[in-house]
C-alpha positions as CSV (number, residue, x, y, z in Angstrom):
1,X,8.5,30.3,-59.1
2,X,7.2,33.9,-59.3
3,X,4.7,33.7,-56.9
4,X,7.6,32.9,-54.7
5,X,9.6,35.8,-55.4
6,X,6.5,38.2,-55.5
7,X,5.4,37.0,-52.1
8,X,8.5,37.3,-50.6
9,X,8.8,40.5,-52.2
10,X,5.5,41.7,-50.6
11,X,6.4,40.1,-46.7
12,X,9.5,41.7,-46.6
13,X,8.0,44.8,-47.9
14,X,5.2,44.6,-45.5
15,X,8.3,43.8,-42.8
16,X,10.1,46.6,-43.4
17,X,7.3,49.1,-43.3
18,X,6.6,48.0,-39.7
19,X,10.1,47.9,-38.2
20,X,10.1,51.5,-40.1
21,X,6.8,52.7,-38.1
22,X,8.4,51.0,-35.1
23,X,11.7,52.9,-35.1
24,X,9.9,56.5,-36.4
25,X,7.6,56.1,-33.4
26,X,10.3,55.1,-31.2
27,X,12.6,58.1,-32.1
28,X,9.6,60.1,-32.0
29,X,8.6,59.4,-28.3
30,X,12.1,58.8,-27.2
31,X,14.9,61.2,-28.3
32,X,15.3,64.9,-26.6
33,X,16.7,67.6,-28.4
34,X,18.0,68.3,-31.3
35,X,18.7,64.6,-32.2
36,X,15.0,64.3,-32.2
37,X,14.5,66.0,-35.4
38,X,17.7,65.1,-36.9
39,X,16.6,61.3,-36.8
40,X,13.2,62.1,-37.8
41,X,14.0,63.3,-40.6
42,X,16.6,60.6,-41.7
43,X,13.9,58.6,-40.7
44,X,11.5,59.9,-43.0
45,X,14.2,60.3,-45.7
46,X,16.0,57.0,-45.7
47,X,12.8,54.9,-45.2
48,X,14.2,51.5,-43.9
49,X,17.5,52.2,-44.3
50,X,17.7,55.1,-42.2
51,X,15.7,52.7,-39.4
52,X,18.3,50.3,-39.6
53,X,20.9,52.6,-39.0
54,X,19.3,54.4,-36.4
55,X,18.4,50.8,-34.5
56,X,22.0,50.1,-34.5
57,X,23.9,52.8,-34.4
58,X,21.7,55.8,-31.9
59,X,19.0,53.1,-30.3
60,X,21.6,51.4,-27.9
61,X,23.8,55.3,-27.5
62,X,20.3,56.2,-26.0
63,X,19.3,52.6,-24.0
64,X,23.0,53.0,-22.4
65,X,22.4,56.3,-21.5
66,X,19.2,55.9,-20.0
67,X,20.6,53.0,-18.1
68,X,23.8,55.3,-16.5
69,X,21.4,57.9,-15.7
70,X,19.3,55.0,-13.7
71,X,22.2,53.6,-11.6
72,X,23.6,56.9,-10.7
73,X,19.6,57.5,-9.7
74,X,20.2,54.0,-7.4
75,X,23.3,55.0,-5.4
């Protein structure tokens, strides 16, 4: 039973130390301005909390920004 619990400890662990890298990386190369270092730093901060909020709450801000700036590029 607590080789279970210990290696589901260590896979989500190891889970959320990647989505982490992911979403520090993709703030990194991604945000302009001042936002930039704001979320880095939360990042940094929060660890994977910070990363979930910043994949749910600034990621799509920015994805539907970048996609309005594309379509008024189109017309």
């Amino acid at each position: 039973m607590w080789e279970i619990l210990i290696l589901l400890f260590i896979v989500l662990n190891i889970a959320g130390t990647v989505f982490w890298i992911y979403m520090l990386i993709d703030c990194a190369t991604q945000e302009v301005g001042q936002d930039k270092l704001m979320w880095v730093v939360i990042l940094v901060a929060t660890y994977w909390v910070g990363s979930m909020v910043y994949y749910f709450y600034q990621r799509p801000k920015r994805l539907a920004l970048l996609q309005q700036s594309l379509e008024t590029e189109d017309l």
